[in-house]
N, C-alpha and C positions, 0 to 999 in steps of 0.2 A: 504494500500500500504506500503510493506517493504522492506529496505536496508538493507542490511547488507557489509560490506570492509570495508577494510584499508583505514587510515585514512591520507590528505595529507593537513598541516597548514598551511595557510597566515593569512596575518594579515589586518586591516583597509584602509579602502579609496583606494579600488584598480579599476580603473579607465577602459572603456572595450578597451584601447588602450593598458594597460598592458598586459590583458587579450589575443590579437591579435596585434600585432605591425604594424600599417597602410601599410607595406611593401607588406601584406600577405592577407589582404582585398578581395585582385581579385583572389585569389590560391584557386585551388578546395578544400571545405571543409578539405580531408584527408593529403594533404599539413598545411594547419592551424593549425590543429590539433597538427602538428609536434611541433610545435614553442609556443603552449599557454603555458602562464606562463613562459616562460625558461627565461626571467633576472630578476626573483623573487627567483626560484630557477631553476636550468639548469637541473636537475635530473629529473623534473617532466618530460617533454614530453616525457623522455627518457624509464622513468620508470612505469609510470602511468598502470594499469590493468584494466580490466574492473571489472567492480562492485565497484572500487575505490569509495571512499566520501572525495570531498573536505571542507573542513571548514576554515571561512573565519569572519574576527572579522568584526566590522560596514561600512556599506555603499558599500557593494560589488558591481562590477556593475556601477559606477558613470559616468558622463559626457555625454555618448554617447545613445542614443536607438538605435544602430545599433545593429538589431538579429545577424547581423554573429558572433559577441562573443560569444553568446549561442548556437548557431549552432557549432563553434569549440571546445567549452568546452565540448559538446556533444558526437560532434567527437572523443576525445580521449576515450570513455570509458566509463563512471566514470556513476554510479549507480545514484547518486541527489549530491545538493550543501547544504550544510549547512552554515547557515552567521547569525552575532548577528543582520545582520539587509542588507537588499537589495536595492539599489537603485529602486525606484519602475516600471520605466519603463524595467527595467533587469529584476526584480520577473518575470513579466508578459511575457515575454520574452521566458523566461525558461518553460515556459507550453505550451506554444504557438511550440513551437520546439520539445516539447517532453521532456522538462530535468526537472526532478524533484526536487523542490530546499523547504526550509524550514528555517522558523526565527527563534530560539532560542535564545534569549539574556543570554549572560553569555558563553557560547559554549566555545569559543574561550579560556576559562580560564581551561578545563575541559578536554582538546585533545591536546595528544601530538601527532605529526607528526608519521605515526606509527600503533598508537592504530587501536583497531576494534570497529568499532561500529555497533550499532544498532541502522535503523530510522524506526518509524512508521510516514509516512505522515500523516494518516486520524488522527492518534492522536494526533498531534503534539508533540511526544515523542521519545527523542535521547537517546541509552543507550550506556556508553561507557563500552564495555565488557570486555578491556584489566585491566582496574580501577575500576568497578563496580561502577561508577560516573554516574548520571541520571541528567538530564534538560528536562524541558517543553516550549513549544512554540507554536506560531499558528499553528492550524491544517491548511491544505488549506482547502476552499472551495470545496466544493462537485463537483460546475462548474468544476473546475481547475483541480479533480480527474478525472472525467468525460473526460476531454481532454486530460491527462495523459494515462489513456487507453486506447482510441483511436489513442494515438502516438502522438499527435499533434494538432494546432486548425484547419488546413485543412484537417485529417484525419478525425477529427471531423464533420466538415462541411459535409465531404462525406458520412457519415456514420448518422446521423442526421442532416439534410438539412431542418428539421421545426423547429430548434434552430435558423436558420438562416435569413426564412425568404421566403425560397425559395423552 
């Protein structure tokens, strides 16, 4: 599984109230979408593209396990997340919705807001093509691929229903 976009910077400990500002929780996803991120930087909702790749320093994702961050980050666009490290019920989150996300420790030293990169998911391998700068990190799991390409874990489900049980 590969990414390739532009690349959009935050930094450490960003919390999924940042991420969604509680005002916006009950707005149909493409409403949320509008607002993710904007008092981190105001330009992103504005500007974001598809195929975009956010990059994000330690503990992206904190405080909350509420999927709608993931769902609205989703929303706008944006091809996978890259982070030196995830808050773990958000990792799990982001596969479960569809969004393809990825640890690299270091990343965040390595991308400037901007850059192009390149992700291979199953390798756990980011290349940044504007720098010719490379990092390694966890691949995902095979499971986690598996439900990336089925879109999600109830795509999933639909579509292999003896993973499930049922």
């Amino acid at each position: 599984m590969r990414f390739e976009g532009r690349s959009w910077t935050f930094g450490d400990n960003i919390p999924t109230d940042r991420l969604v500002k509680p005002q916006y929780v009950f707005e149909p996803v493409e409403v949320m979408a509008q607002h993710v991120l904007e008092d981190l930087d105001p330009e992103f909702p504005l500007q974001v593209a598809a195929g975009d790749i956010v990059v994000t320093g330690r503990h992206f994702g904190q405080s909350s396990g509420r999927a709608i961050a993931t769902k609205a980050l989703k929303g706008t666009g944006i091809g996978c997340v890259v982070a030196e490290s995830f808050a773990r019920t958000f990792y799990r989150n982001c596969f479960e919705v569809g969004l393809p996300a990825i640890e690299v420790p270091g990343i965040k030293d390595l991308v400037n807001r901007g850059d192009v990169l390149s992700v291979d998911l199953s390798a756990g391998e980011v290349v940044n093509t504007t720098t010719g700068a490379r990092a390694t990190g966890s691949p995902a799991d095979p499971f986690l691929i598996d439900m990336l390409e089925a879109g999600g874990l109830i795509a999933l489900a639909a579509k292999r229903p003896e993973l499930f049980g049922t």
